[in-house]
mmCIF file of the N, C-alpha and C atoms, coordinates in Angstrom:
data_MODEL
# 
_entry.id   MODEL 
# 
loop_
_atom_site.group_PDB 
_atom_site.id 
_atom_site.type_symbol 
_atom_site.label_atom_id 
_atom_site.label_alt_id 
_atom_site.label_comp_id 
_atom_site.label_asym_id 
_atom_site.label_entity_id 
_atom_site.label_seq_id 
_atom_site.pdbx_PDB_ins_code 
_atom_site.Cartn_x 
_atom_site.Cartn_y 
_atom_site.Cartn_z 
_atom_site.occupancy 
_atom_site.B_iso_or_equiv 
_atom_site.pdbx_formal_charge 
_atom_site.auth_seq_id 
_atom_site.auth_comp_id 
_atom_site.auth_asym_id 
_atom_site.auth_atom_id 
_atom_site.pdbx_PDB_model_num 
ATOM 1   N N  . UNK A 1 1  ? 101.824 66.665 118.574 1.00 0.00 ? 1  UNK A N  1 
ATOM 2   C CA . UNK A 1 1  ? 101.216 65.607 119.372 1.00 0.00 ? 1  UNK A CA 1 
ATOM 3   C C  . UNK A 1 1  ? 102.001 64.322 119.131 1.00 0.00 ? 1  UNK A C  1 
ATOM 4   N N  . UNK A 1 2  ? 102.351 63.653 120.293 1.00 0.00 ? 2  UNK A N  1 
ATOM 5   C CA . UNK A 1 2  ? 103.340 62.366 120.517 1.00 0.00 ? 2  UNK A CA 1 
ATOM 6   C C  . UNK A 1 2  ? 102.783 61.030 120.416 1.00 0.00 ? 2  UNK A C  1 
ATOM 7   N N  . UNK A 1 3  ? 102.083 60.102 119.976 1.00 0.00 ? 3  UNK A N  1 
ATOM 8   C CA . UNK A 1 3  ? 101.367 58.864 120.714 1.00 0.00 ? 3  UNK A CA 1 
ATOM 9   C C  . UNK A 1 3  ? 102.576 57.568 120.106 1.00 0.00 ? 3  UNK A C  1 
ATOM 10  N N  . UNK A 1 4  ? 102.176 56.535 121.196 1.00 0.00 ? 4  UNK A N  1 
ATOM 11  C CA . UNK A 1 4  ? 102.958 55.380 120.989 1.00 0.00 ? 4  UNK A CA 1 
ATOM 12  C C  . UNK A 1 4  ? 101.405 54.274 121.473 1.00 0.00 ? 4  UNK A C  1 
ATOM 13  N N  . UNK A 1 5  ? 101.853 53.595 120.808 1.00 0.00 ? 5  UNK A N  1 
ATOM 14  C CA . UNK A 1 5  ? 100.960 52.500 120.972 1.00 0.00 ? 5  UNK A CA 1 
ATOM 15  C C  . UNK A 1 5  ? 101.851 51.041 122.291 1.00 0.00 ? 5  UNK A C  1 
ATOM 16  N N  . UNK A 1 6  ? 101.350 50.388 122.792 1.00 0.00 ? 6  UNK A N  1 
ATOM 17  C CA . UNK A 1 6  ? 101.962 49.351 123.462 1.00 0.00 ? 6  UNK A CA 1 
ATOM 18  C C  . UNK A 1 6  ? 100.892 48.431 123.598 1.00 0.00 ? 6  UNK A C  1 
ATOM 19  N N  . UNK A 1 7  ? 102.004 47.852 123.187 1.00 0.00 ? 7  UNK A N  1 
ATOM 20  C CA . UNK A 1 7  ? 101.559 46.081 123.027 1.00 0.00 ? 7  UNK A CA 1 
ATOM 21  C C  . UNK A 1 7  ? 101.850 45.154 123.649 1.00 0.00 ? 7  UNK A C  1 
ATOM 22  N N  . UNK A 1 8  ? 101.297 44.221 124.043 1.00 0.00 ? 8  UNK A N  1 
ATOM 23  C CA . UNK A 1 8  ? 101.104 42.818 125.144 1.00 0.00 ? 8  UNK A CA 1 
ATOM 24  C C  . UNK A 1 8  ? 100.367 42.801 126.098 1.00 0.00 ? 8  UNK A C  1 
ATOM 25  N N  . UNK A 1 9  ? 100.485 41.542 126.884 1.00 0.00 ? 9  UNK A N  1 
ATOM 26  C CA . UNK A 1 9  ? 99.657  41.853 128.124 1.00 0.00 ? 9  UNK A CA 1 
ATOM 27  C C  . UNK A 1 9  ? 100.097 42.783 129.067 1.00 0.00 ? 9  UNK A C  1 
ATOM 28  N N  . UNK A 1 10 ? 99.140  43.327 129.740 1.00 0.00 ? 10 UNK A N  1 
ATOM 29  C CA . UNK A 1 10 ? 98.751  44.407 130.334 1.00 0.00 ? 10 UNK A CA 1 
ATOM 30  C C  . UNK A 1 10 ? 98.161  43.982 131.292 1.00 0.00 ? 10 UNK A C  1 
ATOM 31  N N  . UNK A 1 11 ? 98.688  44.119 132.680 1.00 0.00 ? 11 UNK A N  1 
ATOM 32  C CA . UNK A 1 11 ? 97.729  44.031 134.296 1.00 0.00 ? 11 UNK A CA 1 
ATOM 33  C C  . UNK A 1 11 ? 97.294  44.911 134.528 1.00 0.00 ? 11 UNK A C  1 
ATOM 34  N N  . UNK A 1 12 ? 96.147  45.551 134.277 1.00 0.00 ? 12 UNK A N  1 
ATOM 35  C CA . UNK A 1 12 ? 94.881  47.052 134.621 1.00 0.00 ? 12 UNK A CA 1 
ATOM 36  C C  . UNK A 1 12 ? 95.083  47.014 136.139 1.00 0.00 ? 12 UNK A C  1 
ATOM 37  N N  . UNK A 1 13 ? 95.025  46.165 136.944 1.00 0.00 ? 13 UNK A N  1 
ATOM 38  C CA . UNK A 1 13 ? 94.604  46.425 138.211 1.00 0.00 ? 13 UNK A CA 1 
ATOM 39  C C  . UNK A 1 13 ? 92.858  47.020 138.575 1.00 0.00 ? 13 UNK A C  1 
ATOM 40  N N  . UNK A 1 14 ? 91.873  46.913 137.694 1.00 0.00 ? 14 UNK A N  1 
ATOM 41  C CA . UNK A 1 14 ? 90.820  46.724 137.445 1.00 0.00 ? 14 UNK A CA 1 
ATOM 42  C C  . UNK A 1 14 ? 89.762  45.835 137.476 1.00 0.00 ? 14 UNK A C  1 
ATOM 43  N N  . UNK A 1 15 ? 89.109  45.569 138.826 1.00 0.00 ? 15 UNK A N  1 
ATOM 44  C CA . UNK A 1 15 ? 88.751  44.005 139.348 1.00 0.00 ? 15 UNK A CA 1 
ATOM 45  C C  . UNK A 1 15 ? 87.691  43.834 138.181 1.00 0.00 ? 15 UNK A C  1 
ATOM 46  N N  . UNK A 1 16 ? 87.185  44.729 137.107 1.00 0.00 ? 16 UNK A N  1 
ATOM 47  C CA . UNK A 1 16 ? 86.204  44.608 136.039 1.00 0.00 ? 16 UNK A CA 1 
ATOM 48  C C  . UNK A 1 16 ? 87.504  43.856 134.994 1.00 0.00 ? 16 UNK A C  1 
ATOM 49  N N  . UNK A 1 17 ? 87.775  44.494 134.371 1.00 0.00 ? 17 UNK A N  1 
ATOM 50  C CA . UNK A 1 17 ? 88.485  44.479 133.230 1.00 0.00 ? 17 UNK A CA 1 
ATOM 51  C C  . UNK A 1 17 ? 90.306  44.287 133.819 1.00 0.00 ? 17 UNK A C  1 
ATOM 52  N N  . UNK A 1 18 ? 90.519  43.101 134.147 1.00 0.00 ? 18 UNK A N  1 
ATOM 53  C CA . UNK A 1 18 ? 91.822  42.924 134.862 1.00 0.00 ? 18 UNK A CA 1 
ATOM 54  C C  . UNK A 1 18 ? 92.934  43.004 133.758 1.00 0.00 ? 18 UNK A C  1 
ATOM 55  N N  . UNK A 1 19 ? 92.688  42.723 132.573 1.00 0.00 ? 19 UNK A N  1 
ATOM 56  C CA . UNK A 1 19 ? 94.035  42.865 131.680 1.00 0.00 ? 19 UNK A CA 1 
ATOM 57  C C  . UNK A 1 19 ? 93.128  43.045 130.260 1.00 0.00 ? 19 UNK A C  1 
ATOM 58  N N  . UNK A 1 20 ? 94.451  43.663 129.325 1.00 0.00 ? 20 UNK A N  1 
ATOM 59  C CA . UNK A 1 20 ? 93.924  44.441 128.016 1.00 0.00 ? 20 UNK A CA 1 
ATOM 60  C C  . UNK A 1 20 ? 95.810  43.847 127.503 1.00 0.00 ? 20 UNK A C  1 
ATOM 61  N N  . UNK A 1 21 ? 95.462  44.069 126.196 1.00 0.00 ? 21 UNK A N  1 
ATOM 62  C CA . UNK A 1 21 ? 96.340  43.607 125.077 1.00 0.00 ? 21 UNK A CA 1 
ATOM 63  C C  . UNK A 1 21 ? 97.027  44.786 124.363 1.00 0.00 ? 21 UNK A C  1 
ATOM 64  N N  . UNK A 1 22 ? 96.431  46.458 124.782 1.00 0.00 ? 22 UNK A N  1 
ATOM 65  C CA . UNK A 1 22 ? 97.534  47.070 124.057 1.00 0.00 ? 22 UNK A CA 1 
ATOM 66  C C  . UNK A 1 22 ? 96.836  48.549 125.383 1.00 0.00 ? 22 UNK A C  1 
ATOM 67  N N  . UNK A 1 23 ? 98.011  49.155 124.781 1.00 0.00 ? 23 UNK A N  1 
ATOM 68  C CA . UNK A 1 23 ? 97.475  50.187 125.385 1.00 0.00 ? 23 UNK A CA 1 
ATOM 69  C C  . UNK A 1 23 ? 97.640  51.644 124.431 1.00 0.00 ? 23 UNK A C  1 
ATOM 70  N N  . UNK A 1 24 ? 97.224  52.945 124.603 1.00 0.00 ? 24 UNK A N  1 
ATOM 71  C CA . UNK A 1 24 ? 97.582  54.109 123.242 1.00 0.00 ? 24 UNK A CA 1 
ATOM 72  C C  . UNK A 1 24 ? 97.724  55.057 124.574 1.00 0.00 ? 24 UNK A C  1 
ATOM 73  N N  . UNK A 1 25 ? 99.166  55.816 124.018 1.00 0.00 ? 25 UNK A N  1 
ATOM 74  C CA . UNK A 1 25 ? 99.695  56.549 125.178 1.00 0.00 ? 25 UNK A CA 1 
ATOM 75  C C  . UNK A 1 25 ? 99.696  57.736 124.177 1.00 0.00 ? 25 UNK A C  1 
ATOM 76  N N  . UNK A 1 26 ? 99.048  59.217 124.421 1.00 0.00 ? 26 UNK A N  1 
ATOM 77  C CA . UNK A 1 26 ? 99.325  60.751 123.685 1.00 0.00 ? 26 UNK A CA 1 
ATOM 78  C C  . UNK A 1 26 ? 99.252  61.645 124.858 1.00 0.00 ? 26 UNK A C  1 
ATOM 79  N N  . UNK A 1 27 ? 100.377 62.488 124.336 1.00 0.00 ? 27 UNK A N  1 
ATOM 80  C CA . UNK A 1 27 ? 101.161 63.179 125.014 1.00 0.00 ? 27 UNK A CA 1 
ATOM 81  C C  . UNK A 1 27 ? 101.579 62.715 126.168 1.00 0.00 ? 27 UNK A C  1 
ATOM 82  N N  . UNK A 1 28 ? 101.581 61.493 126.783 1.00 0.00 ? 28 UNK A N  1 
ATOM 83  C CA . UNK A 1 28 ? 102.267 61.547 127.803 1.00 0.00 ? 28 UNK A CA 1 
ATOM 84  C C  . UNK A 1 28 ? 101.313 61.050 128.792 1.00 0.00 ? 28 UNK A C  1 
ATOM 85  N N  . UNK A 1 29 ? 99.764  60.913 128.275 1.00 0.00 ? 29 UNK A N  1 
ATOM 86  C CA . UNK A 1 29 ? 98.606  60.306 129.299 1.00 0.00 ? 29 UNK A CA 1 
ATOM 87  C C  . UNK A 1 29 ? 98.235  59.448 128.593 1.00 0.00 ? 29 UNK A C  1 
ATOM 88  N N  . UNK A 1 30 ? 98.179  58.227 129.410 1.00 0.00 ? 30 UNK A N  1 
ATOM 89  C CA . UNK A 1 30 ? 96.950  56.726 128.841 1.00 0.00 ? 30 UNK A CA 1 
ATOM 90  C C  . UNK A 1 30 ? 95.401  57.540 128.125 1.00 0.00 ? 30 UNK A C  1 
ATOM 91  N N  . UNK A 1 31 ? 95.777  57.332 126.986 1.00 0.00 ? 31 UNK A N  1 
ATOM 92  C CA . UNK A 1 31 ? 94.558  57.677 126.107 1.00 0.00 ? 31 UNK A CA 1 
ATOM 93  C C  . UNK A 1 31 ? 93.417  56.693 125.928 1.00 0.00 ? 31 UNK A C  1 
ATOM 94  N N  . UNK A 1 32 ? 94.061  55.084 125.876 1.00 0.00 ? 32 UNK A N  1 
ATOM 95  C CA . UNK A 1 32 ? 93.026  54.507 125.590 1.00 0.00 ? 32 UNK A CA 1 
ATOM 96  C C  . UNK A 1 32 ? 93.971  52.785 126.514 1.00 0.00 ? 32 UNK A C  1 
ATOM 97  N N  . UNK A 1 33 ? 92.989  52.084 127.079 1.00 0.00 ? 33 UNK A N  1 
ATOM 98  C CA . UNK A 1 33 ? 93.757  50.645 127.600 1.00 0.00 ? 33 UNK A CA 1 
ATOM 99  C C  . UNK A 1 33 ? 92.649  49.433 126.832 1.00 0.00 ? 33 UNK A C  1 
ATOM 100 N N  . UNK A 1 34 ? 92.985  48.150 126.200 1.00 0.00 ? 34 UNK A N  1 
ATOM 101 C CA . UNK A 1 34 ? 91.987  47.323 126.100 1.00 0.00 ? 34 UNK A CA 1 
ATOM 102 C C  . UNK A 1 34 ? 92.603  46.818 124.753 1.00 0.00 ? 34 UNK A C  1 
ATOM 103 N N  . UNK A 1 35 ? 91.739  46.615 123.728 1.00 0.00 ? 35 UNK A N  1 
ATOM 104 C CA . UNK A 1 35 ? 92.168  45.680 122.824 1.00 0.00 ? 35 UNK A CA 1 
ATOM 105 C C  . UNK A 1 35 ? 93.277  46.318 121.619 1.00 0.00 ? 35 UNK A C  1 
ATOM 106 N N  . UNK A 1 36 ? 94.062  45.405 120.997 1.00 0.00 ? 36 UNK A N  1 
ATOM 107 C CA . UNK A 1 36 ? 95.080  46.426 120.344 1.00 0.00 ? 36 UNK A CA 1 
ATOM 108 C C  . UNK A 1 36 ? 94.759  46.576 118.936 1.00 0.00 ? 36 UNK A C  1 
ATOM 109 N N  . UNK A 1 37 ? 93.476  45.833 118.619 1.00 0.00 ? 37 UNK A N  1 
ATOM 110 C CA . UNK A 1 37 ? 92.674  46.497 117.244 1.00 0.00 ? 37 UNK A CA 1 
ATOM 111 C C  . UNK A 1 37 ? 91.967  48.118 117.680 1.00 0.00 ? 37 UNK A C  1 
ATOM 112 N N  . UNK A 1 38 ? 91.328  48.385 118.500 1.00 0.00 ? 38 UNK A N  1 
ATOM 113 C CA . UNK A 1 38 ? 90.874  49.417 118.561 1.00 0.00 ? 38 UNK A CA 1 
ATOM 114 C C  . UNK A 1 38 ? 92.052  50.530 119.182 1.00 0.00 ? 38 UNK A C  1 
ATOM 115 N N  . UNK A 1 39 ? 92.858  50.167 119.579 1.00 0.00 ? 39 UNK A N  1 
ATOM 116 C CA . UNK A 1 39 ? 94.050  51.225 119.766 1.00 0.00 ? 39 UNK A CA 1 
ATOM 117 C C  . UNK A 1 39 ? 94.737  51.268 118.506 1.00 0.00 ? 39 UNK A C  1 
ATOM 118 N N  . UNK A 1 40 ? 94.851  50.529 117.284 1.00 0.00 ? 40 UNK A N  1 
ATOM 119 C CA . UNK A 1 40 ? 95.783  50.842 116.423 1.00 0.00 ? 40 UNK A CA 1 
ATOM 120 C C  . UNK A 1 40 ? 94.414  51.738 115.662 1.00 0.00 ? 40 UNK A C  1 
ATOM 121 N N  . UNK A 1 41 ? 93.187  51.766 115.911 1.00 0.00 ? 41 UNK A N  1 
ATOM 122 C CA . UNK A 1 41 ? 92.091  52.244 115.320 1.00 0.00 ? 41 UNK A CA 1 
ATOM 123 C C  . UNK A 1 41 ? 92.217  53.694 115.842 1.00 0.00 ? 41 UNK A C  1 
ATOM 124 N N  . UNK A 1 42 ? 92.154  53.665 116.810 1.00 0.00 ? 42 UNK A N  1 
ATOM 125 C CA . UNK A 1 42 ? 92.226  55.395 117.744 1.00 0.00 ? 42 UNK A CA 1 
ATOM 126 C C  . UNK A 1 42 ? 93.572  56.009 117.454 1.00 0.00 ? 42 UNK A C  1 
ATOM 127 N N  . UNK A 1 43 ? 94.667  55.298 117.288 1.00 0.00 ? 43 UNK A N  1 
ATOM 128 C CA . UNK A 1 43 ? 95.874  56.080 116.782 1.00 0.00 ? 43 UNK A CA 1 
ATOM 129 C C  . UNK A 1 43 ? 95.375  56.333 115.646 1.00 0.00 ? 43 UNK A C  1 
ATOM 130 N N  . UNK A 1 44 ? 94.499  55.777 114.433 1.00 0.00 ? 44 UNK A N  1 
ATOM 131 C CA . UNK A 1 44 ? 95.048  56.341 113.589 1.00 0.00 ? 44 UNK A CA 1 
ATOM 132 C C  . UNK A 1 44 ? 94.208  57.380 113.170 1.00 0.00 ? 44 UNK A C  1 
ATOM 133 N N  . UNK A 1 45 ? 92.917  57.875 114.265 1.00 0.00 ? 45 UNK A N  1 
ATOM 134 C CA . UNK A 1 45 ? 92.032  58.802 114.017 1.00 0.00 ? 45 UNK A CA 1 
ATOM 135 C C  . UNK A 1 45 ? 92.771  60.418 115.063 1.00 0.00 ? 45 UNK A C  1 
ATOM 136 N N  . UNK A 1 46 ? 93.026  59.679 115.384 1.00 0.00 ? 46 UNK A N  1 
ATOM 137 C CA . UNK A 1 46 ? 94.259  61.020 116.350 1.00 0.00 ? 46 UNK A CA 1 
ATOM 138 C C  . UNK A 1 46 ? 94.766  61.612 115.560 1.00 0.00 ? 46 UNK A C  1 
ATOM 139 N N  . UNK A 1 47 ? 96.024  60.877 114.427 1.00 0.00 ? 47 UNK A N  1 
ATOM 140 C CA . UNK A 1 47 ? 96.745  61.037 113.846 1.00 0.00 ? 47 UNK A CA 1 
ATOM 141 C C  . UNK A 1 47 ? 96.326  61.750 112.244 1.00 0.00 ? 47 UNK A C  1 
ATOM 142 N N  . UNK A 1 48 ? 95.089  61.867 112.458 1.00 0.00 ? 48 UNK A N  1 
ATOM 143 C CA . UNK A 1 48 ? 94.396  62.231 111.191 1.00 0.00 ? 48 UNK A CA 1 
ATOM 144 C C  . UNK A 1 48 ? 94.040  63.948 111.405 1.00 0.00 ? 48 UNK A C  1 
# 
């Protein structure tokens, strides 16, 4: 299993939630979009 985390702003295109600060990419699909405390949180329960 592959994940990368990405960081900065982020345009969702989501008239709710229009931008997020990181995003967590595994295998190859958006796993998670929104804040980059809880994506460095979800990588590291993936990764466990």
């Amino acid at each position: 299993m592959k994940q990368t985390i990405i960081l900065g702003n982020i345009i969702t295109m989501d008239e709710k939630r229009p931008f997020a600060k990181a995003a967590l990419v595994k295998d190859g699909v958006f796993a998670y979009i929104g804040s980059a405390e809880e994506a460095k949180a979800l990588a590291a329960i993936y990764k466990a």
